[in-house]
C-alpha positions, -999 to +999 in steps of 0.1 A: +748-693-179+761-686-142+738-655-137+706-682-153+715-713-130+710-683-103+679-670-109+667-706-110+679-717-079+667-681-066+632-689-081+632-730-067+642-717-032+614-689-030+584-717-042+597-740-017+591-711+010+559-705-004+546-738-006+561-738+032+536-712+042+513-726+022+511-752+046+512-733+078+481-717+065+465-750+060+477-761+091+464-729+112+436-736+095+433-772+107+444-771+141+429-736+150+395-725+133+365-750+144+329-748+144+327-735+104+343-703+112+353-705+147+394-692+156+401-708+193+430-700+216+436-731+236+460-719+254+433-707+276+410-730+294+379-714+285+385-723+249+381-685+243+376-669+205+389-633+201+372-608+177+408-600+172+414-642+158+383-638+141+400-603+124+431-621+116+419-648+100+394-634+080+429-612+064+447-645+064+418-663+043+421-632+019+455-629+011+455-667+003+425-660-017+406-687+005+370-675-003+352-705+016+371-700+047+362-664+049+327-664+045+329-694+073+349-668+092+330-636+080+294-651+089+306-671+122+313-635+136+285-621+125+263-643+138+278-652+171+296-616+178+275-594+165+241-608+172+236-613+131+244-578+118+277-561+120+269-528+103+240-527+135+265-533+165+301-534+173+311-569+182+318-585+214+350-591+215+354-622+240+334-659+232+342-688+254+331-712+278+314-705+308+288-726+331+291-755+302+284-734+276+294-714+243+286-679+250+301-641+248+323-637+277+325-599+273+304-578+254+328-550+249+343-543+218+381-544+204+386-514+179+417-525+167+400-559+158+371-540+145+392-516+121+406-551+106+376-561+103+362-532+081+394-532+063+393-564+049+359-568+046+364-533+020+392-547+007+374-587-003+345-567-016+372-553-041+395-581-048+367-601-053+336-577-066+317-585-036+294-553-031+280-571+001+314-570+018+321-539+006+293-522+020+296-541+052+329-528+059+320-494+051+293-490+074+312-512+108+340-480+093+314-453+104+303-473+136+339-473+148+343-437+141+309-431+165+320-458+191+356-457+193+370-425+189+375-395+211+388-358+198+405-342+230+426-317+209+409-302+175+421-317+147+433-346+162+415-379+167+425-414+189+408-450+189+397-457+221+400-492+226+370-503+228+337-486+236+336-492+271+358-488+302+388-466+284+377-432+295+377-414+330+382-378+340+390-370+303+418-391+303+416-419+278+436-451+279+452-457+244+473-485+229+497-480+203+494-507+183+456-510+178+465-482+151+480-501+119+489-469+098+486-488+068+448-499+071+446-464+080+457-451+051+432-468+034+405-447+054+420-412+046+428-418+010+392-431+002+368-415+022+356-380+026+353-379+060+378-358+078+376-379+108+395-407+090+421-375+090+418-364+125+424-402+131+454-406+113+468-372+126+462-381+165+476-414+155+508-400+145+508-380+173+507-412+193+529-435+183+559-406+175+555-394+213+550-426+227+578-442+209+606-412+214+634-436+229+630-457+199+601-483+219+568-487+218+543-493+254+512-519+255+498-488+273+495-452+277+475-426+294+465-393+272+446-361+285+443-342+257+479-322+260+503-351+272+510-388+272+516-399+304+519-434+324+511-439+363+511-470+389+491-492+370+496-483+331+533-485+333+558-480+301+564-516+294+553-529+259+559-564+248+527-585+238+509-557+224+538-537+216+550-564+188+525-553+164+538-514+167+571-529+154+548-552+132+530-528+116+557-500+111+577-527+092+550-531+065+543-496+057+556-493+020+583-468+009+562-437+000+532-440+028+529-410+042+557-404+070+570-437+068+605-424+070+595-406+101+582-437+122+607-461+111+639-437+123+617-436+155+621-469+160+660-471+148+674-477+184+656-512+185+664-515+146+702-512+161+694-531+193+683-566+172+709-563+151+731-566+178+721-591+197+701-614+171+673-616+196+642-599+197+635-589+236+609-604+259+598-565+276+607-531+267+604-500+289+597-470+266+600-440+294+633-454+303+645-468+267+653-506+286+650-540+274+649-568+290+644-608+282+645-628+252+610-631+233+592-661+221+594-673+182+561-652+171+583-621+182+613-631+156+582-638+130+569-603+133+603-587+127+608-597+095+587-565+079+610-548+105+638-561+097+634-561+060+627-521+059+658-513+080+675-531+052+687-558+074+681-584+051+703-609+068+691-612+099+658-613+085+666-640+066+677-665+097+648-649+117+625-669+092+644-695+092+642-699+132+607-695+126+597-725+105+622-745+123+609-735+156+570-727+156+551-752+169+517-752+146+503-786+157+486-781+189+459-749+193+476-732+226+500-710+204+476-689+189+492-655+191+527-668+180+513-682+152+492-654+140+522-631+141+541-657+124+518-659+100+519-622+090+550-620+094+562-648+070+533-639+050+548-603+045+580-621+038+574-642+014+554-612-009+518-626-003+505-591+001+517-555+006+503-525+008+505-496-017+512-461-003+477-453+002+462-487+016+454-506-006+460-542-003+481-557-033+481-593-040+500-613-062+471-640-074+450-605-077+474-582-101+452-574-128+422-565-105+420-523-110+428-501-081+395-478-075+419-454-064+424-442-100+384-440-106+373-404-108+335-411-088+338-424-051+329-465-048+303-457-019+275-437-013+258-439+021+223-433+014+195-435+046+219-450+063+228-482+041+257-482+019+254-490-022+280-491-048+280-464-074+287-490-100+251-507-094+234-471-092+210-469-127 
């Protein structure tokens, strides 16, 4: 009777903390995405709208299974970032106000944005037998392999950050976290494309060099033989340098060297768990912290947290954060869209299996193409189709 009154309360307290997200998604969904579609960060006074927001949200809106908000989402970017086609162009990754008016603010690109993109548009063509989306995603895949890539070394592959502006002299600026090994696992394990491998490989390469004090940098420079930093790209990490942590914390027990990042990382495993504070700025060349970070930080270290089997400090760390994250005003976007992945993660909402593939608990029974013989796609005169509608 004692071990059934536990599982109860066990049961109650976990669909209370659902139905709490639940809410925050509603309410992110309220206070930040306007226009049909359109994800605004206040907290600038352009009113700007990131292809990175647009990225997030369209993830959010799947895992939630949230259909109508994605295609607001899905077709607000394409039309208004992407000039109406996103398998024809990259899209810009800045929108905002300027002389009075809605406009792109930059027409550069964000790859990291872009590879979330492609991923979830792959991944809701799936879940929800969307052929469109599918096809969509496949083809922005192969544009981002053209645009945003670079091979210095053979064998080895990096995502530039965006397609202009990251490349001088044959050095190439690189960011750690744009590189989400799990989405890329999603790449290698269903396409035939060995850049997706080259990709993962320089990837690795990357963030294990990069991180060798146990702390990842916003920035680094990279020439082809070392990793290097100078006067103005300078070891610190912190806003960027979350999502390294972020992303690390989610990859699932048998993901290819998932063992290897996350002992990496173990000094700052060791260094929260300490102090019970996630810190403001880290210096990875000299393996220093410094500063106490704001509530998005604690949100995003509870994948972290969780896989370093610190399950009690995970536990008040999402506590802090629905006691402490302010979701009713539109200037704390980035807090609240690591919060929301973070809590998200938490909570089980999604995970990924150890080749990719996005797992969700209101889409169980859907099949994983994985264990189809024949490959989903062909790319045929350069549009993509789904074997399953070939006759």
């Amino acid at each position: 009777m004692t071990r059934l009154i536990t599982i109860l309360l066990c049961m109650a307290s976990f669909s209370l903390a659902w139905a709490q997200d639940k809410t925050t998604w509603q309410q992110f969904k309220d206070v930040y995405i306007i226009d049909n579609g359109r994800v605004v960060d206040g907290s600038d006074a352009r009113r700007i709208t990131t292809s990175e927001g647009q990225s997030y949200a369209l993830f959010f809106a799947l895992i939630e299974n949230d259909r109508k908000t994605f295609d607001e989402v899905y077709e607000w970017t394409r039309n208004h970032l992407a000039e109406g086609d996103l398998t024809a162009r990259l899209p810009a990754w800045l929108w905002g106000t300027s002389e009075n008016r809605q406009t792109i603010l930059d027409s550069n690109s964000a790859s990291d944005s872009d590879l979330w993109i492609a991923y979830t548009l792959i991944e809701a063509g799936r879940l929800w037998q969307s052929d469109y989306y599918q096809n969509v995603g496949h083809l922005l895949a192969l544009r981002i392999l053209a645009e945003e890539t670079i091979s210095l070394t053979p064998g080895h592959r990096q995502l530039v950050p965006g397609k202009q502006g990251f490349i001088s002299n044959s050095v190439v600026k690189l960011n750690p976290s744009y590189v989400p090994l799990p989405l890329l696992a999603k790449f290698v394990h269903s396409s035939r494309d060995k850049r997706w491998h080259e990709l993962w490989s320089g990837s690795m390469q990357l963030l294990l060099q990069t991180q060798h004090k146990g702390l990842s940098p916003d920035w680094v420079l990279y020439d082809g033989s070392q990793y290097y930093y100078d006067n103005q790209t300078t070891s610190e990490g912190s806003y960027n340098a979350i999502r390294t942590y972020l992303w690390a914390g989610m990859m699932p027990v048998g993901m290819d060297n998932q063992t290897v990042i996350l002992e990496s990382l173990k000094p700052l495993a060791k260094q929260i768990n300490t102090d019970k504070q996630v810190p403001l700025m880290t210096f990875a060349n000299e393996g220093l912290t410094e500063g106490i970070a704001p509530i998005g930080f604690k949100a995003a270290m509870l994948p972290f947290l969780a896989a370093n089997g610190d399950d009690d400090l995970a536990a008040t760390f999402y506590s802090d954060t629905l006691a402490q994250l302010i979701t009713d005003r539109d200037d704390e976007y980035y807090n609240n869209v690591l919060a929301m992945f973070g809590t998200a993660w938490y909570l089980e909402k999604f995970r990924f299996s150890p080749k990719g593939e996005l797992m969700l608990p209101w889409a169980e029974n859907e099949p994983s193409r994985y264990q189809e013989e024949a490959s989903t796609q062909t790319i045929t005169n350069g549009q993509a189709k789904s074997t399953s509608q070939a006759k």
